[in-house]
C-alpha positions in Angstrom: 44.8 128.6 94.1 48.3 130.0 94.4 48.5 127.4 97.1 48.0 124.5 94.9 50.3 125.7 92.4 53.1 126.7 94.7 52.6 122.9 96.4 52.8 120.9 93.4 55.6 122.9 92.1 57.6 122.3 95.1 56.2 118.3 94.7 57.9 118.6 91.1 61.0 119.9 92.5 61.2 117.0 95.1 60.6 114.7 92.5 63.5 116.0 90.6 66.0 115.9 93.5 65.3 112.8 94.7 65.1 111.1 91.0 68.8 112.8 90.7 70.1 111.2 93.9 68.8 107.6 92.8 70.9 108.1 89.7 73.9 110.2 91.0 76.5 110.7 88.4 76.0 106.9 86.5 78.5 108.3 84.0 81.5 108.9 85.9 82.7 111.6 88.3 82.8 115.2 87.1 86.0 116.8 86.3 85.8 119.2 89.2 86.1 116.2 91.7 90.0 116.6 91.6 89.3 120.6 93.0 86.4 121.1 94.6 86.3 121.7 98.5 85.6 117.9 99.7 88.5 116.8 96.8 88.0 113.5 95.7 85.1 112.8 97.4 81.7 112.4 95.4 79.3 115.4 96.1 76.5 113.1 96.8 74.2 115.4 99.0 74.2 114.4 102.9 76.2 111.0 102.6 79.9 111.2 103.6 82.4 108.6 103.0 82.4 105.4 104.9 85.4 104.6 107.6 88.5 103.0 105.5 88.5 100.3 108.3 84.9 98.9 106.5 86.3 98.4 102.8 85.1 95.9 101.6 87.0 96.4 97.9 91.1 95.9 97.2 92.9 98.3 95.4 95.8 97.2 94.1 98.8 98.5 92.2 101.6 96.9 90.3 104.1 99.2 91.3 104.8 102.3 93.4 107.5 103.2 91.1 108.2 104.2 87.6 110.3 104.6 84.3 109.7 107.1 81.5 106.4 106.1 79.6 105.7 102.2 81.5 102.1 101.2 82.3 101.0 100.5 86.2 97.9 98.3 86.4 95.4 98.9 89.4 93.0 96.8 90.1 90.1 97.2 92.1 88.0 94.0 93.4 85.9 93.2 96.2 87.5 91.7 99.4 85.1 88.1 99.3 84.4 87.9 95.8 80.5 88.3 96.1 80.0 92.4 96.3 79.5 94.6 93.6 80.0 98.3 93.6 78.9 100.8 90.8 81.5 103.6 90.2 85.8 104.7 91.5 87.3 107.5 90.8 91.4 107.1 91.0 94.2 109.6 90.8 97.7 109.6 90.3 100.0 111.5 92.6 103.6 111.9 92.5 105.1 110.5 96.0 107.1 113.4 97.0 105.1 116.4 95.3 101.5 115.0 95.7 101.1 116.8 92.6 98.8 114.8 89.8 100.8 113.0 87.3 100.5 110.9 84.1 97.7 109.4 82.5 94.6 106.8 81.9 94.4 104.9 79.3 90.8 105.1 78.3 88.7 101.8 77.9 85.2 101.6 76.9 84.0 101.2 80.8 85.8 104.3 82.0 86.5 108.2 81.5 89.7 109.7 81.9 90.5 113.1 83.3 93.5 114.4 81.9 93.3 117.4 83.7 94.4 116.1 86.9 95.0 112.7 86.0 92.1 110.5 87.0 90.2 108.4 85.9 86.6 107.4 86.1 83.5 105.0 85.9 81.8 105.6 82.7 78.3 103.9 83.7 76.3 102.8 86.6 76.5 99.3 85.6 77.3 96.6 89.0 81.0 96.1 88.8 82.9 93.2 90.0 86.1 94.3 89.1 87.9 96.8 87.4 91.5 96.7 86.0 92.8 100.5 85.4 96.0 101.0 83.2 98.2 104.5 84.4 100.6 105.3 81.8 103.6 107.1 83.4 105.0 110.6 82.0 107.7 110.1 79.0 110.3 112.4 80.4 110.2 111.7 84.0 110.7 108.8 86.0 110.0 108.5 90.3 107.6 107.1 92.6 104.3 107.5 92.0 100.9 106.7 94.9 97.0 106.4 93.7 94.2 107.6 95.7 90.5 108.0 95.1 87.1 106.6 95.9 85.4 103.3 95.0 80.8 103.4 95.3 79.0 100.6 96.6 75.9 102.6 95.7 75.1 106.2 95.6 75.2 107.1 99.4 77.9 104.4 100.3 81.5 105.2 99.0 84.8 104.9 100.7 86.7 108.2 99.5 91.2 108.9 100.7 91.9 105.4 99.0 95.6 104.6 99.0 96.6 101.8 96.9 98.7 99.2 98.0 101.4 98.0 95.9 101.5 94.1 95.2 103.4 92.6 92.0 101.2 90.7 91.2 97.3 91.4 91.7 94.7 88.7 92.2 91.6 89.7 90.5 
């Protein structure tokens, strides 16, 4: 009898796991994505990030530089219009410390993480785009790089992201 028990327990316990990995995190990355061991990279059981090379998503930010308090767009949008992916997570670095810097402004669609500004998917809906607004430090002006992730699904992602810098981005 203990058999039984001890089978559909570990049955339950399957279940559980794998309903978790369907779903993953469908409300944005946790906070300790910016320090854990693999940082930046989504803790997503045995998937590992795909090769940068096989992107199939742009991102794109306005500028690499900034003034006391301005706004830096990024965009994020698929390469031939037509793919979808369902979460990012994107961080701010300054250029010459790599130390996190500034912050999101929050939208309905995504979750900041002040503390080590990023910023985050805040469902698992299909996205075809995303426009992300970085508000630089008041005090403090520089250069500043994002880096991050963008999910096609839960066990495809493309983490170590750099954005390039255009003027003008093409959504």
């Amino acid at each position: 009898m203990n058999n039984k028990i001890g089978a559909i327990l570990l049955t339950f316990y399957g279940l559980i796991v794998f309903i978790h990995s369907i779903t993953g995190f469908p409300d944005g990355a946790p906070a300790d994505t910016c320090v854990k061991k693999r940082a930046n990279q989504p803790n997503h059981g045995q998937a590992r990030s795909q090769k940068l090379e096989t992107l199939p998503f742009q991102v794109v930010a306005t500028s690499d530089s900034y003034q006391p308090g301005q706004q830096i767009h990024v965009h994020i949008y698929p390469l031939d219009g037509h793919k979808v992916f369902k979460g990012f997570f994107i961080q701010a670095r300054d250029a010459d410390s790599n130390e996190w810097i500034g912050n999101w402004h929050q939208s309905d669609n995504t979750k900041s993480i002040p503390e080590c500004s990023a910023i985050t998917h805040s469902d698992n809906k299909d996205k075809i785009g995303a426009t992300l607004i970085w508000i630089a430090p008041q005090h403090k002006k520089g250069k500043v790089y994002f880096t991050g992730t963008v999910l096609q699904n839960y066990g495809t992602f493309w983490s170590d992201i750099v954005a390039s810098v255009a003027a003008v981005a093409y959504v």
